[in-house]
N, C-alpha and C positions, 0 to 999 in steps of 0.2 A: 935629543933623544925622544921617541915617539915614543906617546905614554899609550901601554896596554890596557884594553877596555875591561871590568872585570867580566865579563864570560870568556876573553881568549885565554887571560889569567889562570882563569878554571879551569877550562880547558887543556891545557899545559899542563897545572900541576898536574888532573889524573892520569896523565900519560908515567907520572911515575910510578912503579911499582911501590917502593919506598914509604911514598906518601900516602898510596892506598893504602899499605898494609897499617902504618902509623893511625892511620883512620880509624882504620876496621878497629886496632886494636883499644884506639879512645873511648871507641863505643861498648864494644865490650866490657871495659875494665867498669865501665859506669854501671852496667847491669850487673854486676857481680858482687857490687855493696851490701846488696838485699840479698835475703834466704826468702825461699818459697815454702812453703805449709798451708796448713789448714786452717779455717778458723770455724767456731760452733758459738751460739750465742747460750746465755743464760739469763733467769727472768730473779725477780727481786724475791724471796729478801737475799741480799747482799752479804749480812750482818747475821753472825757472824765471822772475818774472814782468818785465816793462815797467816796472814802478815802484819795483821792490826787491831784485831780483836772487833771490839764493838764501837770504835771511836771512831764518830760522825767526819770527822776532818781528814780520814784518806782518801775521800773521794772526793773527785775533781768536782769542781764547781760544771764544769759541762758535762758530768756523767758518761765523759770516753775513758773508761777503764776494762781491764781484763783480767781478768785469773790465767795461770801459767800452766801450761800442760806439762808431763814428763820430759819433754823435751827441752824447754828451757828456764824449767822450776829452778834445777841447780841449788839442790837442798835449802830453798828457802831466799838464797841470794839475788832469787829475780825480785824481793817485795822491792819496790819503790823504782825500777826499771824502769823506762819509757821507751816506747816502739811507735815506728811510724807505721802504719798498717792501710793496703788498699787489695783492694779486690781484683783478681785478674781475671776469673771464672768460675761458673758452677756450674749446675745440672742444668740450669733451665735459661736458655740463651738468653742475652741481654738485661741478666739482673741486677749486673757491677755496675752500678755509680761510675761512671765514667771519670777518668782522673781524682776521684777524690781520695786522699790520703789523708786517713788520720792519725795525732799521737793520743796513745792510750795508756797509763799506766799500770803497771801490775798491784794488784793486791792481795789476790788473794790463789790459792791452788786449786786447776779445777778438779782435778779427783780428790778433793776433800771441803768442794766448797755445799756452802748448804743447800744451795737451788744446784740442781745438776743440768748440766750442758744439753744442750738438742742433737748434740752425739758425740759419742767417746773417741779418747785417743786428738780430737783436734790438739796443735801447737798452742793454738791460743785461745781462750771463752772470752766472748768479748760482752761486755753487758748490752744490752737492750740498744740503748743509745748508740751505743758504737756501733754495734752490726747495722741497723737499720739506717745509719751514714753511710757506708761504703754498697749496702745490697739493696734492692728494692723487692720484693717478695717477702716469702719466708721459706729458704731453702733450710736446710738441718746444718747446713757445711756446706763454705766457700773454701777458693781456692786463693789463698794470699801471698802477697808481697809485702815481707814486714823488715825492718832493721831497728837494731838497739841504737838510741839517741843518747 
């Protein structure tokens, strides 16, 4: 039996309908993990938060944390949450960090946290630290890619 090179291989499978669709539909189902929103940053003090008061140890030791907007506050249930969060777009072309994705924990709410957000209504406030990983600028609000971990 004469062995097939793999590009005729390749060639071959996408002649199936089947397979492409099986494809398309792999890829898909991969993006669909994540929710799209907003994100807004906030500047220090931190303290004190919605979910843990004044006590030094809910913040990550690398300062990627976030307050939770109306959206996925969830009466309180998002404190201790983690999200992977990366930047897809903003205002001002080419400010996303390119592939970087960070996890950020929740601590605190942002419509009640003490530093207020660079603008209302964002999904997510992410501190200082975090926004300035995923954006290079300082837009008021990015456009995100985030999922609960």
């Amino acid at each position: 039996m004469a062995s097939l090179s793999l590009q005729s291989l390749l060639k071959q499978s996408l002649r199936s309908p089947a397979l492409i669709l099986l494809l398309l539909f792999n890829h898909l189902s991969h993006l669909s993990m994540a929710d799209v929103g907003t994100a807004a940053k906030y500047d220090p003090p931190y303290t004190p938060t919605a979910c843990y008061g004044t006590d030094p140890s809910q913040f990550p030791t690398n300062n990627l944390f976030a307050a939770a907007g109306e959206g996925i506050w969830d009466n309180g249930a998002a404190c201790g949450r983690q999200y992977l969060v990366g930047c897809i777009s903003t205002a001002a072309p080419a400010s996303c960090v390119n592939g970087q994705t960070i996890r950020v924990k929740i601590v605190d709410r942002a419509q009640s946290s003490v530093s207020r957000s660079s603008r209302d209504g964002a999904t997510i406030v992410l501190s200082t630290t975090a926004f300035n990983a995923v954006v290079s600028g300082n837009p008021p609000i990015i456009n995100i890619e985030f999922q609960q971990v």
